[in-house]
C-alpha positions in Angstrom: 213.5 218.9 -58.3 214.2 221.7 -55.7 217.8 222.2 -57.2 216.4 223.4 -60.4 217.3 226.8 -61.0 214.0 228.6 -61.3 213.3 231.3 -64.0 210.6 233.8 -64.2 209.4 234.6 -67.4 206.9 238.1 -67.3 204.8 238.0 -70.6 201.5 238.8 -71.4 201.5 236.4 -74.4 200.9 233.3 -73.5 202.3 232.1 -76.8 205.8 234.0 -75.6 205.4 232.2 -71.8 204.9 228.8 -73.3 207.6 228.9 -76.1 209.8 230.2 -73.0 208.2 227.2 -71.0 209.0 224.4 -73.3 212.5 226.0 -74.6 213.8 227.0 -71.0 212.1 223.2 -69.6 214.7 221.8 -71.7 217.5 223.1 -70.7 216.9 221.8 -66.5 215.2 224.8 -65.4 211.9 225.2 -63.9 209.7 227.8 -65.7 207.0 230.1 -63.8 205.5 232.2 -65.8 203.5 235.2 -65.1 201.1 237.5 -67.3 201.1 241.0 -65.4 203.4 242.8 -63.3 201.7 242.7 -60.2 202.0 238.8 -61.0 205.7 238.6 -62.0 206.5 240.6 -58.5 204.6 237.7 -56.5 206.1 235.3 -58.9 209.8 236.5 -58.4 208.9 237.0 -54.4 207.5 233.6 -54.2 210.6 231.8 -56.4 213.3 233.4 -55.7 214.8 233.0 -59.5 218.0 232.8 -60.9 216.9 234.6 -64.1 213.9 236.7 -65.0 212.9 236.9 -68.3 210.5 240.2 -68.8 208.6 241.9 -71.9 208.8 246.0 -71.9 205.1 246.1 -72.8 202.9 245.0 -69.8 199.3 246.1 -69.1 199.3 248.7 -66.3 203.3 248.4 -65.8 206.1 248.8 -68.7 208.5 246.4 -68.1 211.1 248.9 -67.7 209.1 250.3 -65.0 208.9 247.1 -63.1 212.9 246.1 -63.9 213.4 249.2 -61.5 210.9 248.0 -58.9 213.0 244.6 -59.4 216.7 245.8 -59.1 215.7 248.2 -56.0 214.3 245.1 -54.3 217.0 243.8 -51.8 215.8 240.0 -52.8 215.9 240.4 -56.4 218.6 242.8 -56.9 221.2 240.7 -58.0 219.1 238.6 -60.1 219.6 238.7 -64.0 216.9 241.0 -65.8 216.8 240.3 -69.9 213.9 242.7 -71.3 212.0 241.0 -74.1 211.2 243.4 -76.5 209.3 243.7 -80.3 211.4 246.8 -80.7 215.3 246.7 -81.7 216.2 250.3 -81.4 219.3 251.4 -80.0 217.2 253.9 -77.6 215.6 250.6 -76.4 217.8 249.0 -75.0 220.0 251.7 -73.8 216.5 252.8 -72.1 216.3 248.9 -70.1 220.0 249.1 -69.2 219.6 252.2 -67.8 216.2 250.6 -66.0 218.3 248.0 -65.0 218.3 245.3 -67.4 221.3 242.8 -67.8 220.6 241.6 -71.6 218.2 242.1 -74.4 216.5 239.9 -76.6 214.5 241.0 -79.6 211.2 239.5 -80.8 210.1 237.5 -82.8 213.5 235.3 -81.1 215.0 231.9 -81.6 215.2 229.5 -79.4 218.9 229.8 -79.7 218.9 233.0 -78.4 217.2 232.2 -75.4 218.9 229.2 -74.6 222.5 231.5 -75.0 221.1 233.9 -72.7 220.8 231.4 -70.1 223.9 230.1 -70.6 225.6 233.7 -70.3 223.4 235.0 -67.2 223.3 230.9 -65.4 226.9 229.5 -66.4 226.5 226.6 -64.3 223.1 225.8 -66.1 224.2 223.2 -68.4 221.5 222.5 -71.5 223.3 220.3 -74.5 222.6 217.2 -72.5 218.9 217.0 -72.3 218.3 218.6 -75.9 221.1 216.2 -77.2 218.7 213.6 -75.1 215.7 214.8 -76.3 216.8 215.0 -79.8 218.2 211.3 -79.7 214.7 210.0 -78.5 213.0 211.4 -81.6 215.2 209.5 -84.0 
C-alpha cells in the first residue's frame, strides 16, 4: 500500500518498537522501526515519513541529539518529531522542544496516547475504522 503514510519509530526496546508496530499498524500506517540512531537516520532517509516517533535515550546518540540532526535535515525538517521518554520532568521536555521536538509522550504510555498523537501530528490519518473493524471481528 504505497499511500500508507509511513512512520518511523526510533527505539532501542524492541518491546517499545513492536507495541508502536502493532498500535500504529492499526491505525493504516506502515511502521519501520529502527534500534539506533545511525539506523533511524537511514530509516527516515530511506522512507520519507510522515511522523517520527523517537526515544531520548539511544546508544551512542540521545535522541535529542539526533532530533537536531533531524530538523536541520532539508528532507526531514518539516516532519513531526514526538520524543519518547521514561522521564516526565518539565526540564525534559522543554529540553526536546528546544532540540526540536513537536510532542512528548511519557513512558510507560497507552495506546491511547499514541494513537492521539497521530491523530494531532497526521489529521488526515483516520484510525476508528479499522480498530472499530478489528474490534468487531473479535466478538
Amino acid at each position: 500500500m504505497e499511500d500508507q503514510p509511513v512512520v518511523v519509530v526510533i527505539d532501542d526496546s524492541p518491546t517499545i518498537r513492536k507495541i508502536m508496530e502493532v498500535t500504529l499498524h492499526r491505525s493504516g500506517v506502515r511502521v519501520v522501526g529502527a534500534a539506533s540512531g545511525v539506523a533511524g537516520l537511514a530509516a527516515a532517509a530511506a522512507n520519507g515519513p510522515s511522523l517520527i516517533f523517537l526515544d531520548i535515550v539511544l546508544p551512542t546518540v540521545s535522541g535529542y541529539q539526533l532530533c537536531k540532526v533531524l530538523k536541520s535535515n532539508p528532507q526531514t525538517r518539516n516532519t513531526p518529531v514526538i520524543m519518547l521518554s521514561g522521564k516526565d520532568g518539565m526540564f525534559d521536555k522543554v529540553r526536546g522542544r528546544l532540540a526540536g521536538a513537536n510532542d512528548y509522550i511519557t513512558k510507560p504510555f497507552a495506546p491511547g496516547s499514541v494513537l492521539a498523537a497521530l491523530t494531532k501530528h497526521l489529521p488526515r490519518t483516520v484510525a476508528t475504522p479499522r480498530v472499530v473493524a478489528a474490534g468487531a471481528a473479535q466478538s
